[in-house]
C-alpha positions as CSV (number, residue, x, y, z in Angstrom):
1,X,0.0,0.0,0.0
2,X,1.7,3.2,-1.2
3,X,1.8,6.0,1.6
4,X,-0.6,9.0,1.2
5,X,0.5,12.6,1.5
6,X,-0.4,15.7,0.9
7,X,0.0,15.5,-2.9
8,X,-1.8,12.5,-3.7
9,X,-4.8,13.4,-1.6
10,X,-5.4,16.8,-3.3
11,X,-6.9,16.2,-6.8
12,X,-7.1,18.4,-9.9
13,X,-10.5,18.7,-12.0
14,X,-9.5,18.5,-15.7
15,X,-10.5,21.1,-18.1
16,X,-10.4,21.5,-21.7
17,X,-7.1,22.4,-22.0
18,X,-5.8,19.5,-19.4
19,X,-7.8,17.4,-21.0
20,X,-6.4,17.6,-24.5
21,X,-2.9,17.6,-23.0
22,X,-3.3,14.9,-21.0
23,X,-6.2,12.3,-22.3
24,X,-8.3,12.7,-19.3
25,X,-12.0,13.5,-19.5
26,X,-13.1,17.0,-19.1
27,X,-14.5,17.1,-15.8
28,X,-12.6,14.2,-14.0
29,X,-10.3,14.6,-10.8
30,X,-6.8,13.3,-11.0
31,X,-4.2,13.6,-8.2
32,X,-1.8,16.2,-8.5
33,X,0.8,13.2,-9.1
34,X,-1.1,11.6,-11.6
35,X,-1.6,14.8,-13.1
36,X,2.5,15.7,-13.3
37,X,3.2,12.5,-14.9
38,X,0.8,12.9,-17.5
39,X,2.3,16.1,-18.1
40,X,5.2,15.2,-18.5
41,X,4.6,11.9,-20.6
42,X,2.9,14.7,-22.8
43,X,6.4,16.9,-22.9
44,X,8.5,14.0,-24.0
45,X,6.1,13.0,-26.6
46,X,5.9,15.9,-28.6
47,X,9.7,16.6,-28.1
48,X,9.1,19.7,-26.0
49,X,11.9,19.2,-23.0
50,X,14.6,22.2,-23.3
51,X,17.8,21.0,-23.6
52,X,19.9,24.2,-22.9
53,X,19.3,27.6,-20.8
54,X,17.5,29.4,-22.8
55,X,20.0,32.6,-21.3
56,X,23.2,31.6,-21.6
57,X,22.6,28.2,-23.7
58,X,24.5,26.1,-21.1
59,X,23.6,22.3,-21.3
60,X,20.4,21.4,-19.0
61,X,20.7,17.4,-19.3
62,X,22.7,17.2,-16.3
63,X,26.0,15.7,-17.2
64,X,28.6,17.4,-20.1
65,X,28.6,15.4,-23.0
66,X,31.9,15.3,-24.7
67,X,31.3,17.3,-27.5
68,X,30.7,20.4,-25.1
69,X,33.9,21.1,-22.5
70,X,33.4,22.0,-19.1
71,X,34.1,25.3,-18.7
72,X,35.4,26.6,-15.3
73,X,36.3,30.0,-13.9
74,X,39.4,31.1,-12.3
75,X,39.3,33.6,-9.9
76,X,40.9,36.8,-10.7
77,X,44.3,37.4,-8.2
């Protein structure tokens, strides 16, 4: 039995828009978890998950890949 808290027991009620982005009928309530996982099923399907800062267009995936060099700062003496 999975543990309840505070986000599982609130719920959502899904509107148009929340509906079309996430399959759920119009009018239903889904828990706030259900409702984040949806969403973000929805982001990686349609290829919508930022890859760099959209500022300074440093790397967002968490690691340096290979092709991009760390780049560190020394402090000025």
């Amino acid at each position: 039995m999975s543990k309840r808290n505070a986000l599982t027991e609130q719920s959502i009620m899904i509107d148009d828009v929340l509906s079309m982005l996430t399959g759920h009928p119009r009018g239903t309530l889904v828990s706030f978890t259900e409702m984040t996982k949806s969403l973000h099923d929805y982001i990686k399907m349609n290829g919508l998950r930022q890859r760099f800062c959209p500022h300074c267009n440093a790397s967002l995936t968490g690691s340096p890949s290979a092709s991009q060099p760390v780049v560190t700062e020394v402090p000025a003496t």
